[in-house]
C-alpha positions as CSV (number, residue, x, y, z in Angstrom):
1,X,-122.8,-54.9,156.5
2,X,-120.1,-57.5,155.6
3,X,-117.8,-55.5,156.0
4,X,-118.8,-55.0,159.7
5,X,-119.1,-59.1,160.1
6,X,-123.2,-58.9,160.5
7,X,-124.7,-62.0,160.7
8,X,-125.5,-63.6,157.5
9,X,-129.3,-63.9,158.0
10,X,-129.7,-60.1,158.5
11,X,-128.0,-59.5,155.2
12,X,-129.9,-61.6,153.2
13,X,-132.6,-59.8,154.9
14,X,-131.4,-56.4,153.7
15,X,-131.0,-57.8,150.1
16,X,-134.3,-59.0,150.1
17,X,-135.8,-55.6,151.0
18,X,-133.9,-54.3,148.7
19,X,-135.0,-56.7,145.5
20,X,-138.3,-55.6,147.3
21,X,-138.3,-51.7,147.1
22,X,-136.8,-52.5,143.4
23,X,-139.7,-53.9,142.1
24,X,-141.9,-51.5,143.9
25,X,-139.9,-48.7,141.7
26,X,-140.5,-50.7,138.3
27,X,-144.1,-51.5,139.3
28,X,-144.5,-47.6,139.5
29,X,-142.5,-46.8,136.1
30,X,-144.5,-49.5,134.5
31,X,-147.8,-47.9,135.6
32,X,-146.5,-44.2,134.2
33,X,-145.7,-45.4,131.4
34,X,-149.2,-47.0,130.5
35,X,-151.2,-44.3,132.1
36,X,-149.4,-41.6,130.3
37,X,-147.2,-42.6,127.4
38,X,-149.3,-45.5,126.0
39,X,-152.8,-43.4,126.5
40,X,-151.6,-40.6,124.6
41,X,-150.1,-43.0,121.3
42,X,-154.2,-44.2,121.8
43,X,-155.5,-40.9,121.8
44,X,-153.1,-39.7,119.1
45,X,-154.7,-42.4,116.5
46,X,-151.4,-42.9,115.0
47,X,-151.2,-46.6,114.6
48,X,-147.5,-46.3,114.3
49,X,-147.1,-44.8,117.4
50,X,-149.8,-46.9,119.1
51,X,-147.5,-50.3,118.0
52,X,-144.1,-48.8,119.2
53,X,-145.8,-47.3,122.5
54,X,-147.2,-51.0,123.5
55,X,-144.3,-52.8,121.9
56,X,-142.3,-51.1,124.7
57,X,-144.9,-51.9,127.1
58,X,-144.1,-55.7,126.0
59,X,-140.9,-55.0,126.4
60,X,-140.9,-53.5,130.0
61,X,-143.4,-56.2,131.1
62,X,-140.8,-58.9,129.5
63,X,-138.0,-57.9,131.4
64,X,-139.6,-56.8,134.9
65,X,-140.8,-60.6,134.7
66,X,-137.3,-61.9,134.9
């Protein structure tokens, strides 16, 4: 698009679909992962596994926040 000389206003409206469809993604890898990865370290009863299962739910949350 700037290569093409479109106006600025319709780029920044591309970018900001784009940021958009982004955070639809990691809303939906953020939902896998609890629905599958941190029920089964629950169900597994390892405590272990249950602490480094949420600890990268933290982290996920942590960085989709910024």
């Amino acid at each position: 698009m700037v290569e093409t000389d479109r106006y600025c206003m319709d780029i920044l409206a591309q970018t900001a679909a784009i940021r958009s469809a982004i955070l639809g993604v990691e809303k939906l890898i953020l939902e896998n992962h609890a629905e599958h990865c941190v029920e089964t370290a629950i169900q597994s009863g390892d405590p272990d596994e249950q602490r480094a299962k949420f600890g990268e739910l933290i982290g996920l949350l942590q960085k989709a926040s910024r």
